[in-house]
C-alpha positions as CSV (number, residue, x, y, z in Angstrom):
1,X,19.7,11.4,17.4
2,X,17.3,8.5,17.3
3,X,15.6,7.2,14.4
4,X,12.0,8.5,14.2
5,X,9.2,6.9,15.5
6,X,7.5,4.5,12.8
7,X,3.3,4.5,12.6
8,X,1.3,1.2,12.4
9,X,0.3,2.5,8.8
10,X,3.8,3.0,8.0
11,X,4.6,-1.1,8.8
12,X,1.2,-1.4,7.5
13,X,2.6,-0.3,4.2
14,X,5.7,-1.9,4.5
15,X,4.1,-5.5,5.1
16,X,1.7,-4.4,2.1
17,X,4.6,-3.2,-0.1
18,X,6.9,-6.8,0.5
19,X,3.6,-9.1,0.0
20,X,2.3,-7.6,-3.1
21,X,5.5,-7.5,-4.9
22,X,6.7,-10.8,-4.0
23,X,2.8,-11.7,-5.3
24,X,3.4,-10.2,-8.2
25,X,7.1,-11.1,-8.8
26,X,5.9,-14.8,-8.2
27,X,2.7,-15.5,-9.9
28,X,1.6,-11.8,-11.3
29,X,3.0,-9.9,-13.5
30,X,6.6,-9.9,-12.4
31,X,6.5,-6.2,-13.3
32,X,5.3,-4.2,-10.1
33,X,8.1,-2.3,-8.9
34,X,8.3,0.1,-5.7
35,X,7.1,3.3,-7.5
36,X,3.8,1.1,-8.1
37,X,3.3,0.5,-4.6
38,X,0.7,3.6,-2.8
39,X,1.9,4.0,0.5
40,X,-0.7,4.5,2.8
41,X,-0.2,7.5,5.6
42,X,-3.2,6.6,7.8
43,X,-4.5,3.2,9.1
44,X,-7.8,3.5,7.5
45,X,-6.4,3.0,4.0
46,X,-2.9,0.9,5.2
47,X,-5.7,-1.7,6.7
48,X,-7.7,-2.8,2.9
49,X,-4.4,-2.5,1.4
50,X,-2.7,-5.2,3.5
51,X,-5.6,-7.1,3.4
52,X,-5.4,-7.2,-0.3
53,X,-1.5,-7.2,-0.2
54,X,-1.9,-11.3,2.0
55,X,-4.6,-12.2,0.2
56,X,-2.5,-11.7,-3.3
57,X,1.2,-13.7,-1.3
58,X,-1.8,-16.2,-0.2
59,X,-2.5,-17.0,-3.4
60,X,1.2,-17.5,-4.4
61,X,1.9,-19.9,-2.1
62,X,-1.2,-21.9,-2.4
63,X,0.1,-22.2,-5.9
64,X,3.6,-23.2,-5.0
65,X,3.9,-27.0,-5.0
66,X,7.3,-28.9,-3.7
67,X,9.3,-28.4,-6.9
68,X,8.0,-24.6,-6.9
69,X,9.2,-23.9,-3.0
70,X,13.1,-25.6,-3.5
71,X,13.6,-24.0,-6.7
72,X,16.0,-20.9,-6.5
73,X,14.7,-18.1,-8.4
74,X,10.8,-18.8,-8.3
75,X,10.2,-15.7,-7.0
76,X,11.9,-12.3,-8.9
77,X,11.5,-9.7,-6.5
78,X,14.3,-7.5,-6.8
79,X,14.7,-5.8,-3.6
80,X,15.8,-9.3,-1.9
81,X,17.7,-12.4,-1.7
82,X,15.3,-14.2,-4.1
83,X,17.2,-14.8,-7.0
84,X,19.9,-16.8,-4.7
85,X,17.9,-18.5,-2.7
86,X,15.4,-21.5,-2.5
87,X,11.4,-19.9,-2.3
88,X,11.0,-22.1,0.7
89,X,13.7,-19.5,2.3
90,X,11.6,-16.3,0.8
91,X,8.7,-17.7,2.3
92,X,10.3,-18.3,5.6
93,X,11.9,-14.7,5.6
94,X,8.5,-12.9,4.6
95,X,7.0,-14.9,7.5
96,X,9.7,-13.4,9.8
97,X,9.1,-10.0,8.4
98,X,5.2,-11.1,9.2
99,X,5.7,-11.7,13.2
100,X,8.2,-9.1,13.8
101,X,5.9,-6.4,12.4
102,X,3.4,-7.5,13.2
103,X,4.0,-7.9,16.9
104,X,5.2,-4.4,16.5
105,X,1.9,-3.4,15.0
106,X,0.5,-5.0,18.0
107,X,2.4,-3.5,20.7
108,X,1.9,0.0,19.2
109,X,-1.9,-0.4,18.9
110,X,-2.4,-1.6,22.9
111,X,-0.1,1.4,23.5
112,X,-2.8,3.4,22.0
113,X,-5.1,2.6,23.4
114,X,-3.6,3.5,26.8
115,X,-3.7,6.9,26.1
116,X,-6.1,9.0,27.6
């Protein structure tokens, strides 16, 4: 049986999940944890909630300077590699995560709107 279908709210809320942690886990709090995060079941809401979600990982890496992006351990998000790896490597994945959901996202909403 195939997996079931994902929505664009759900990767919505999955981009918005990753970036406001690792926000938070980088220059916030370093407290947030999943059971913190609101998942969002319907664009309308998914859509504010990842715009707030980049604008919080914006301001983390506008903050980073060189010493801040090859140390290992700058960023404490649990649910990752971050604690073993350089923050130039968590940026790099999170931007990964970034296009392939977001093409996704993409490819799903012109789908959409092909529907009668």
């Amino acid at each position: 049986m195939p997996p079931p279908f994902t929505t664009i709210a759900w990767r919505l809320s999955h981009l918005s999940e990753m970036l406001a942690l690792r926000a938070d886990h980088t220059t916030g709090s370093r407290s947030l944890t999943r059971d913190d995060f609101t998942v969002h079941g319907d664009v309308a809401t998914a859509l504010p909630a990842f715009d707030a979600a980049a604008t919080a990982w914006r301001g983390a890496l506008v903050s980073a300077d060189d010493k801040a992006l090859d140390t290992v351990g700058h960023c404490t998000y649990p649910h990752g590699s971050d604690a073993e790896n350089p923050f130039l490597e968590i940026v790099w994945w999170v931007n990964q995560e970034l296009l392939h959901h977001g093409a996704e996202i993409a490819l799903l909403r012109d789908l959409h709107r092909l529907l009668p």
